[in-house]
C-alpha positions in Angstrom: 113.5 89.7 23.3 115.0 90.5 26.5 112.4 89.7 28.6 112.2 85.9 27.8 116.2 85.4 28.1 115.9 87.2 31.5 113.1 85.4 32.6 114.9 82.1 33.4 117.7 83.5 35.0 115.1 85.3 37.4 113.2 81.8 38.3 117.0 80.4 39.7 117.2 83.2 42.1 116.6 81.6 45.8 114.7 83.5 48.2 116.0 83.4 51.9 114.2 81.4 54.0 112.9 83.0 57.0 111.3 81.5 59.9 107.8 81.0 59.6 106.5 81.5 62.9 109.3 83.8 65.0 109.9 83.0 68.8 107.0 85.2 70.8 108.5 88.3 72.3 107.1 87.8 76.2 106.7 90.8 78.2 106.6 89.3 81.6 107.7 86.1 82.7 106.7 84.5 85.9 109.1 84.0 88.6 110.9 80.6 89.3 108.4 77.6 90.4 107.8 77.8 94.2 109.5 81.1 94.4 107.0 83.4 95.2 106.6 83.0 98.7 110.5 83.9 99.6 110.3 86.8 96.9 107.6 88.4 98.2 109.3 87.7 101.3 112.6 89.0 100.8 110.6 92.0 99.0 108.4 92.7 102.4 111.6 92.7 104.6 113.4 95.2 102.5 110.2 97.2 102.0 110.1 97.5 106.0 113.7 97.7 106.5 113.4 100.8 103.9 110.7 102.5 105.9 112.8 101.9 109.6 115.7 104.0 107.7 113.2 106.9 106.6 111.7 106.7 110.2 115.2 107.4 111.8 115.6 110.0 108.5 112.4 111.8 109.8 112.4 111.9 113.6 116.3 111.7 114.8 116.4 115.6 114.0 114.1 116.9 115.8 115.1 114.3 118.9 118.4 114.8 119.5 118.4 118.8 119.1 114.9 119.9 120.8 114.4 116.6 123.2 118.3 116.1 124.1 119.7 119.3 123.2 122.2 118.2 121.1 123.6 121.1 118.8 123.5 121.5 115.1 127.2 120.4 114.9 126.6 117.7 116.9 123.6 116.2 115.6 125.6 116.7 111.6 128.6 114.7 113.4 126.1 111.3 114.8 124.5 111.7 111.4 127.6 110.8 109.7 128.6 108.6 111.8 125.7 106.3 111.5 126.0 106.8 107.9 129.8 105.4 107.9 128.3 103.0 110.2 126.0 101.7 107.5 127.8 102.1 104.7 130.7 100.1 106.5 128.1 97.2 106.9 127.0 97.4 103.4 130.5 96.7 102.2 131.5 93.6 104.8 128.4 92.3 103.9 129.2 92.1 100.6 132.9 90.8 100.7 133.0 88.7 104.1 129.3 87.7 104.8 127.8 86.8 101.4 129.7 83.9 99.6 130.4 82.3 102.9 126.8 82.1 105.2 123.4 81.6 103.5 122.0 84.9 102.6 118.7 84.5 104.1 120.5 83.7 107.2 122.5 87.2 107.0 118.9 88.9 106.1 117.4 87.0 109.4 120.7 88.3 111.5 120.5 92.0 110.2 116.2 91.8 111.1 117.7 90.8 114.2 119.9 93.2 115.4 117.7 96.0 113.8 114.6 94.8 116.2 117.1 94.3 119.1 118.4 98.4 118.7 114.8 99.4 118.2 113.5 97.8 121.5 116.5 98.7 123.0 115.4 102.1 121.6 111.7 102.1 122.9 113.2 101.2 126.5 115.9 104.1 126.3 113.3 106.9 125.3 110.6 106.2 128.5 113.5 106.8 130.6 113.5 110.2 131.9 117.2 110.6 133.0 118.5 108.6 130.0 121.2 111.4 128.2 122.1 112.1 124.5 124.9 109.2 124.5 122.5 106.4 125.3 120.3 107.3 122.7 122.6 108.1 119.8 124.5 104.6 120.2 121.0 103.3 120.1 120.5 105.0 117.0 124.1 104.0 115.9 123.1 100.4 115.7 119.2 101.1 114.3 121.3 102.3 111.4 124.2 99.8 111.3 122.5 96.5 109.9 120.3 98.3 107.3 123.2 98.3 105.1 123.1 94.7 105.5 119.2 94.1 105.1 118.3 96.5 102.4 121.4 95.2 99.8 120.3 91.0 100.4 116.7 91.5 100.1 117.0 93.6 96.8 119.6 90.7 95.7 117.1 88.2 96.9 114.2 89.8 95.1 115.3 90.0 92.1 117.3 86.5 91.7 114.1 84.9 92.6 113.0 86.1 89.6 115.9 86.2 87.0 113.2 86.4 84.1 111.4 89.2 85.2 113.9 91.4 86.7 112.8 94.7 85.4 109.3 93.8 86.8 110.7 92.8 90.5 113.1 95.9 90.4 110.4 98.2 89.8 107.9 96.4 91.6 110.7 96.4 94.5 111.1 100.3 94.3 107.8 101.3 94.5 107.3 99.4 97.4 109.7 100.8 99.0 109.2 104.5 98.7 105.7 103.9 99.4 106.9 102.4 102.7 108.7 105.3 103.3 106.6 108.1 102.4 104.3 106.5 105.1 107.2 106.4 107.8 107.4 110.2 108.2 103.6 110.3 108.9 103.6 107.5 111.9 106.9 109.7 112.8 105.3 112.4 113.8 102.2 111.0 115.5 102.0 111.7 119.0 104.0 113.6 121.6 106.4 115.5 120.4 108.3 116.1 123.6 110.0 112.8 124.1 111.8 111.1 121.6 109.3 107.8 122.2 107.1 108.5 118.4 110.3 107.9 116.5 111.4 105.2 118.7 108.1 103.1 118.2 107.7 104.2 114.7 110.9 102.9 113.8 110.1 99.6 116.5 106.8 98.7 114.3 108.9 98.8 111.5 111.6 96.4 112.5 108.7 93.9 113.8 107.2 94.0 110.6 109.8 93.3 108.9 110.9 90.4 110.7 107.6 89.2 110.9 107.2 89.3 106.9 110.5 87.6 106.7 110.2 84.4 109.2 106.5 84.0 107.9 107.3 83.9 104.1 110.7 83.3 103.7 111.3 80.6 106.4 114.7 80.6 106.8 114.5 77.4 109.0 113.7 75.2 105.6 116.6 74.0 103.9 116.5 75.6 100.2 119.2 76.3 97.6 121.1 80.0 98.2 120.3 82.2 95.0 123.4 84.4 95.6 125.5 81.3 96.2 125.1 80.2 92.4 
């Protein structure tokens, strides 16, 4: 007798209504329409940027101590120096330069001065008579506006693609370690005696980057600022 009187009671209960087809769970999204020219751009230039860095990494050792004599001490005190130096750039870059110029225009500036210290570089390192001060304030400024290339073109890279970040970041990180794994190898190419391998190792580097960034990116087209909004 139970069963009939509990039988009604049982057809009034509501079940919950559930969607009946639930939103798709994408795993990549595709950047921003017209986008993919500056982010693989913006991707290059860092890339590059990454690989000059690990080109100074891999040849200022041996330059300064066994071409210019520079002691252990010595070569410990210009590496930190340039390391302030960089680090110093990173941070004005961040709370003077971005918010108030166009960020590709402060990526264009830092390719820039990094191709003008290279060159400057090459030229200083086929001169014989050319000492160890030269060629560490040379060095000095190689170093300098990599704090300001490699922070914009990650920022660039990955707000070109705000629906795929995870995919640009690591995307972006793999590009840029294989850039510098191969930096040490062109490093160490040719003669060893003058400090001219690292010089146009780190010169190529610079180009290329430059190169990558006026041909993609073209900064000379007028186009919203990502980091701006």
């Amino acid at each position: 007798m139970s069963t009939p009187m509990m039988a009604p009671s049982a057809s009034r209960v509501r079940k919950p209504r559930w969607p009946i087809k639930p939103p798709p769970v994408t795993m990549y999204s595709s950047p921003l329409p017209g986008s993919r020219p500056r982010l693989a751009g913006g991707r290059s230039a860092g890339s590059l940027g990454f690989a000059a860095l690990f080109a100074y990494i891999a040849g200022s050792s041996f330059t300064l101590q066994e071409v210019y004599g520079a002691s252990p001490q010595t070569y410990s005190l210009l590496f930190a120096l340039n390391s302030v130096g960089m680090v110093t750039t990173g941070q004005l870059n961040g709370k003077l330069l971005l918010g108030r110029f166009p960020s590709h225009r402060i990526l264009g500036a830092g390719l820039a001065v990094l191709a003008t210290a290279c060159t400057a570089l090459v030229v200083l390192a086929t001169l014989t008579h050319v000492g160890l001060p030269w060629i560490a304030s040379a060095l000095f400024f190689t170093a300098c506006p990599v704090g300001m290339i490699l922070p914009t073109s990650t920022a660039l890279s990955l707000q070109r693609a705000p629906h795929a970040a995870g995919s640009a970041s690591a995307l972006l990180g793999t590009a840029q370690f294989l850039m510098g794994a191969l930096a040490p190898a062109l490093t160490g190419l040719g003669d060893q005696g003058t400090a001219l391998p690292m010089a146009l190792s780190v010169l190529t580097f610079a180009l290329a980057a430059t190169v990558c960034f006026l041909a993609l990116c073209r900064p000379w087209r007028p186009t919203s600022d990502p980091l701006a909004q």
